[in-house]
N, C-alpha and C positions, 0 to 999 in steps of 0.2 A: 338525614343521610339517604340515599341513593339507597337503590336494592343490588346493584353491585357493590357499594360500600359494604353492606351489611351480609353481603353472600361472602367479599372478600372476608372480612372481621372474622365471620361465623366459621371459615375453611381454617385460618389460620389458628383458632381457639379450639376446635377439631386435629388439630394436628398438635399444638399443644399439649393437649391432654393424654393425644396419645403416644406422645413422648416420654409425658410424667407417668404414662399407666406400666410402661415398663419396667421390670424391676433393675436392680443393679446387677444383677447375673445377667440378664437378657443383654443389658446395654454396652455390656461387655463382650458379648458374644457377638452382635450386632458391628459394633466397634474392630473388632479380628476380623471379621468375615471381608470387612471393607477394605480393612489393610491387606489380607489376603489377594483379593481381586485385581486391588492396583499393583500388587508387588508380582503377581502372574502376568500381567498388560506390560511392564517393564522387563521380565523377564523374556516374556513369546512371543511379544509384538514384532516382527519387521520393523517399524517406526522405529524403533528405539534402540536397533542393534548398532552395538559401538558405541553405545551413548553411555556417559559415568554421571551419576546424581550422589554427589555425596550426601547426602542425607536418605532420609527413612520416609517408608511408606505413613508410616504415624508422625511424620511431623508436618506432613503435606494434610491430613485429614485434620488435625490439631490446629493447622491455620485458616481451615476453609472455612471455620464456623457452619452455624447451625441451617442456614440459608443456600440454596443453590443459587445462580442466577447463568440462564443460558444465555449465551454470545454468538450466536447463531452465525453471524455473519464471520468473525474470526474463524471458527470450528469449519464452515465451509470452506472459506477459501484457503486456511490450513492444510484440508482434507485434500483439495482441488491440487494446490499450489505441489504437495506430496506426490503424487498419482501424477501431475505431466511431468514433475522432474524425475520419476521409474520410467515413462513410458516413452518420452521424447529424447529425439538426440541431445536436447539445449532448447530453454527456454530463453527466447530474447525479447528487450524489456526497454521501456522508454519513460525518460522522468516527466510524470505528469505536474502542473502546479494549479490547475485550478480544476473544477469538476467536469466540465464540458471538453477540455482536454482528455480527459480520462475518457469519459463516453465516444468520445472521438478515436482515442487507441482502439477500444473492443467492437467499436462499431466496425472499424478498419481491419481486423482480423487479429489482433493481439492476444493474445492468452494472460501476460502476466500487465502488472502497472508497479513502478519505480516509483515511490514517493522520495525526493531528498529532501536533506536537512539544506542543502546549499541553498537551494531553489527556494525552501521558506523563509533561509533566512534573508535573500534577495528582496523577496515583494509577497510573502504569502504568509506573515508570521501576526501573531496575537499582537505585537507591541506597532504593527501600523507606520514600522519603521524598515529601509532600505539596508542590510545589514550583509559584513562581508561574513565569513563562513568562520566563525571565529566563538559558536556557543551563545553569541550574545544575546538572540531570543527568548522569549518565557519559554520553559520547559515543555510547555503543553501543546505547545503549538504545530509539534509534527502530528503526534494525536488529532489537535481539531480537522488538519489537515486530510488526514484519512477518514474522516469521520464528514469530512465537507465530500469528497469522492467519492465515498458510501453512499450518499444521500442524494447524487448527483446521477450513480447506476439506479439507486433504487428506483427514482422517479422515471428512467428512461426505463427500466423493467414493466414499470405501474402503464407507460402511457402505450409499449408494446405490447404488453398482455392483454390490455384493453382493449385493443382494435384486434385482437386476432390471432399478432404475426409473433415469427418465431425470434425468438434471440440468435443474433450472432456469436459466433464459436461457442455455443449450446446453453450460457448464461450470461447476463451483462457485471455476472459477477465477478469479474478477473479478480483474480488475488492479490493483495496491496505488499508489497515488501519493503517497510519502511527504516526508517533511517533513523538511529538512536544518538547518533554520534558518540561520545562518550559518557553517556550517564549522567550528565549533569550533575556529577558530584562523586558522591560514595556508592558501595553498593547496594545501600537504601532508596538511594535517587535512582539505581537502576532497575531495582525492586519495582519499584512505584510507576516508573515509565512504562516498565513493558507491561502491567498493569492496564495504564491508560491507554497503551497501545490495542492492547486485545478490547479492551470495551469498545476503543472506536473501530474495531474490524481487521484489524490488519492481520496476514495471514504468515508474514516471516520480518524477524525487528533485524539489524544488523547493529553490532557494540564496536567499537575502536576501542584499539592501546593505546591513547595517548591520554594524558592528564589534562582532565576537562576543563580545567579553570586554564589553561593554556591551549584548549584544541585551536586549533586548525585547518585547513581544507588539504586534505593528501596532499595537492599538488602546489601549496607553498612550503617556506621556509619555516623556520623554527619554531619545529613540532618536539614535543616533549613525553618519550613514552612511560605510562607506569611498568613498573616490575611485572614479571610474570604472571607469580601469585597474586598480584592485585587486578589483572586483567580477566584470569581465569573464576575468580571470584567475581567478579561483573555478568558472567554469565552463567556461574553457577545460580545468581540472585535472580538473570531472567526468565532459566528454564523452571525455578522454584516458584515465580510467578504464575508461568501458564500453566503449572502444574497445579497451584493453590488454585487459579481458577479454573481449571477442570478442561482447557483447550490444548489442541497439539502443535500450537505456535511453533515457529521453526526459528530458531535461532542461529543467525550469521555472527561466525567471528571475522574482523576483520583486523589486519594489524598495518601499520605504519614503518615497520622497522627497516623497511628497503629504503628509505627516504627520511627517516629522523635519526638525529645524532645528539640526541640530550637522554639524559634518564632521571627520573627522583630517587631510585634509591637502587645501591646495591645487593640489598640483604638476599636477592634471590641468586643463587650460585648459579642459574642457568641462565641470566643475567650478566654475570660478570666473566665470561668469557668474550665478551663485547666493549669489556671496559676498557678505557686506554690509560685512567691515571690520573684523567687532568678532573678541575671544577672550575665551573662558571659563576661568575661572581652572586647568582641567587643561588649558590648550592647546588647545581645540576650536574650529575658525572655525564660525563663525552664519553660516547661511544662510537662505534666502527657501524655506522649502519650499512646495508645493503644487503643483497639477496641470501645469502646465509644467515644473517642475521633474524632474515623474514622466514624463512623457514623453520628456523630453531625456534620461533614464536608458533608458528602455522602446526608444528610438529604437538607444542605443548598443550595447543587450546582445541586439539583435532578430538578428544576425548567427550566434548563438552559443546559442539558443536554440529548444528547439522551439517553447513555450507560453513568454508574458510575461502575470503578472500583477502591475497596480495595486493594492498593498493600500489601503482607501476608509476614511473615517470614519463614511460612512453609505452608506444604499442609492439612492443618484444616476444616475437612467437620464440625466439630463445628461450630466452629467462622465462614464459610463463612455462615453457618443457623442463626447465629445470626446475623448478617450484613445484608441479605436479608429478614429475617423478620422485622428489622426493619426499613429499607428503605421502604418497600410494606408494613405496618402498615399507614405509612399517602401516599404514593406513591401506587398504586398496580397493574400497568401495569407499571415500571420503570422497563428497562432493563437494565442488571448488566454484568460486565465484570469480568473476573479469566484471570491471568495470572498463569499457568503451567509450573513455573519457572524452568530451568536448576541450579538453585543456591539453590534449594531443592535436599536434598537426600535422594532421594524418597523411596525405599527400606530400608533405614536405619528409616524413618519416618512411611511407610507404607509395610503392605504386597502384593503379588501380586496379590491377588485378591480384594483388597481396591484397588489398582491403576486402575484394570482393571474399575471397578466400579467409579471412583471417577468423571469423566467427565458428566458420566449419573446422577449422583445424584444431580451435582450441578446443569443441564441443569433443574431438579424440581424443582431449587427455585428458578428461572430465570436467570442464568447466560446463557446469548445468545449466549455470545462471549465467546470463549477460545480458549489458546494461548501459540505457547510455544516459548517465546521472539526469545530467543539464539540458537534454531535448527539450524539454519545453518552454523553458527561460529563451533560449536562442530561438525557437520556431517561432514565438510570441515575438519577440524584440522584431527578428528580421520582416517578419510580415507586416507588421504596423508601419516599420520602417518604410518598408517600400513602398507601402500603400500611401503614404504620408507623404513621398515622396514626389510618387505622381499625381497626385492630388493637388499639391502646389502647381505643380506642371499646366497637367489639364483636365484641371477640375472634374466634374463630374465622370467624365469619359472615365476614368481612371477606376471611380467607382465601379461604372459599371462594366470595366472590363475586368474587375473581380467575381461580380454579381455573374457574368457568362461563365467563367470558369466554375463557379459553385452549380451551375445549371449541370455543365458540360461532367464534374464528379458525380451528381445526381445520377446523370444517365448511367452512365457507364461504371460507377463504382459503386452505388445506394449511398453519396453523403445524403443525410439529410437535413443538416440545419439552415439550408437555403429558405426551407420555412420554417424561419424561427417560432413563431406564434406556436405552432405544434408544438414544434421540437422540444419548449420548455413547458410543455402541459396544457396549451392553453382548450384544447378537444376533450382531453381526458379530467380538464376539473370540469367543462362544459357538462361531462357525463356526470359527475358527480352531482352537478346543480339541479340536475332533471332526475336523478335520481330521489333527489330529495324532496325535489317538488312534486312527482310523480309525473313526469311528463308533461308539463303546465306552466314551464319557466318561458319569462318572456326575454330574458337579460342573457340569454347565452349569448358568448363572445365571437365564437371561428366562424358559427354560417355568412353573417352580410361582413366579416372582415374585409380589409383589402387582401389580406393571403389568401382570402377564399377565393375571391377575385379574379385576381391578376395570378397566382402560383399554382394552383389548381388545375387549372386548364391547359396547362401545359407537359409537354408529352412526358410520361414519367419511364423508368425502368422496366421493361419487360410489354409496350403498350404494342401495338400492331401501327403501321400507317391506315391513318381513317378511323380505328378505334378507340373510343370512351376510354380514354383514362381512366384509371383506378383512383377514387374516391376516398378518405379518411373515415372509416366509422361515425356516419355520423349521429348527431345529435337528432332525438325527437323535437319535432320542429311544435315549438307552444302552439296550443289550441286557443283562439278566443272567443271566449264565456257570455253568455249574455246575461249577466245577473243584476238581480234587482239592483235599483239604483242605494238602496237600504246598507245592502251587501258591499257594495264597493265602496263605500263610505268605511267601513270597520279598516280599523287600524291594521298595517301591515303586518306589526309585529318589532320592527326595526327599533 
């Protein structure tokens, strides 16, 4: 075994012990002191004003077990995602679907990143299958998702930190606010998701009303909501999670009731002021949905929630004024969510100076968050499309009358995946390899590239006419050895 094996072993059999050297009064006392602290942090936090946990400080320590484990990337962009929605008018937010997309939002000046469930269940999901927005993916798959994002900032953090330069909007770690849809089941599955959710980073999960084995995409038909009490228990289960994990995940309710007209059960009396009588042939009572309906939801889960959003069928600066005032009539520091749906047609609903307008207005009646789901599903599709388009046309020209465009953003906005070779690491593993060889590697890749080449030399952001271009960090360029011919004979290693 290793000497880190054996350092780990030797720390955790040190910690053991002195666990067991405790007596039973001590562990006791140990035990209160912690329930104490958290039930102070829940009581005098800012964070948590207006928030209801039905349970106890000792059932939360009771679940954690004996082991911490820190979630670094959650807890920050938790922390992060907190602190711009106190400090900003309105955070606005775009659905990423693959990692490079996302680096592309916070390179571009973004603050927050949208993960949907739509988008994964579209072309980004574990099952490797094209799915409409119906639940029908593995459950883990928003998790791998944000955890594929994750991985996507980190490494563009790793290849910037490296050469020098500063991150855009002060971290490449924008905050992920992902997409739970409804639980995939019971409140167990919603237990266990937001779970998976915090390990893979995410910094705010969002739950729907509707009955998962039936969900839906807001903006179709026959959406089936559960009961109140079975909704609000969906995120009683999530905030019990990031709490059992020790993160300050932010939990979005979100409800369906402006737009579904089914329910599974009536036994919640604040439920059956919606009822009209009738059943549908699986047993579903008909209700009266619409915007009363979504408030007297919005009103119920505002307890138990950081952010409540109204999912809309259109883009109604009305109805969202009447939704937010009457949530902030018994609520009135409750932040509220818009989704800035692609399944609006905006133009045909609004002019263009109501659209320009419509962000800022809601941002005055507290909607913090906004969001536009499916950005990246339609920015991918259209682009390829075109490109694809003229391509048939005329051929290469087409090419490279994209290739100028990616120049022309270089200059003038900092893209930079026009060098791709960089862009995905290829300098920063180069630094790696010479690190390890001590400056003596002959197989670095970006010096004699063709991006070293032909991308290089051309005129970058901020260059003077007639001045040397700015350079990537480079690599120590191999020294060659003159060694016995003994010596180069021995095996590489390989």
């Amino acid at each position: 075994m290793s000497a880190n094996g054996n350092g780990k072993h030797t720390n955790q059999r040190h910690h053991n012990l002195a666990e067991h050297s405790l007596s039973e009064t001590e562990r006791i006392a140990q035990c209160a002191l912690a329930q104490d602290c958290l039930r102070y942090d829940w009581a005098n936090n800012r964070r948590w004003k207006g928030l209801e946990r039905p349970y106890s400080a000792e059932d939360v320590l009771r679940l954690r077990g004996s082991v911490h484990i820190e979630h670094t990337l959650a807890r920050m962009g938790a922390e992060r995602l907190w602190e711009l929605l106190q400090t900003e008018p309105y955070v606005n937010a775009l659905g990423a679907m693959t990692g490079n997309q996302a680096v592309q939002q916070v390179q571009a000046g973004l603050k927050a990143i949208y993960v949907s469930g739509w988008q994964v269940a579209a072309d980004a999901n574990n099952a490797g299958q094209m799915y409409p927005d119906q639940s029908l993916y593995p459950a883990d798959s928003v998790p791998n998702m944000c955890r594929r994002i994750n991985n996507a900032l980190l490494r563009a953090d790793q290849i910037h930190h490296a050469e020098g330069k500063v991150p855009p909007v002060q971290s490449w770690f924008a905050p992920l606010v992902a997409d739970a849809e409804a639980g995939f089941g019971g409140t167990l599955n919603a237990f266990e998701l937001m779970k998976g959710m915090i390990e893979a980073g995410a910094a705010c999960v969002h739950f729907e009303d509707q009955l998962s084995s039936a969900k839906k995409c807001g903006h179709l038909g026959g959406k089936v909501l559960v009961s109140t009490t079975e909704a609000i228990q969906k995120l009683v289960a999530a905030r019990l999670a990031a709490d059992v994990l020790g993160v300050p995940t932010l939990v979005m309710a979100r409800t369906d009731a402006n737009s579904a007209y089914l329910l599974t059960s009536d036994i919640d009396p604040r439920d059956r002021a919606f009822c009209t009588g009738e059943r549908t042939p699986e047993g579903f009572f008909c209700i009266r949905g619409g915007i009363d309906s979504a408030i007297a939801r919005g009103l119920a889960y505002a307890s138990y929630a950081d952010l409540i959003w109204c999912e809309t069928s259109e883009p109604n600066i009305e109805e969202a004024r009447r939704f937010a005032e009457a949530i902030h009539a018994r609520y009135p520091e409750k932040m509220l969510a818009y989704n800035c749906s692609p399944s609006f047609n905006w133009r045909k609903k609004l002019d263009q100076a109501s659209i320009a307008s419509f962000q800022p207005q809601l941002a005055r009646m507290g909607y913090k968050f906004q969001f536009v789901t499916l950005a990246g599903f339609h920015a991918l599709n259209l682009s390829m499309f075109e490109l694809a388009r003229r391509y048939r046309e005329t051929g290469m020209a087409a090419y490279s009358s994209l290739q100028e465009k990616e120049f022309v953003s270089e200059r003038e906005h900092g893209y930079q995946a026009v060098k791709h070779q960089r862009f995905v690491g290829t300098g920063y593993f180069d630094q790696v390899q010479q690190v390890i060889s001590g400056g003596l590697s002959s197989t670095t890749a970006l010096a004699d590239s063709t991006e070293s080449e032909q991308f290089h030399a051309s005129e970058e952001p901020g260059t003077e006419e007639g001045e040397k271009p700015r350079t990537e960090v480079n690599t120590i360029q191999p020294q060659v050895l003159d060694l016995p011919r003994e010596d180069m004979l021995q095996p590489s290693g390989d």
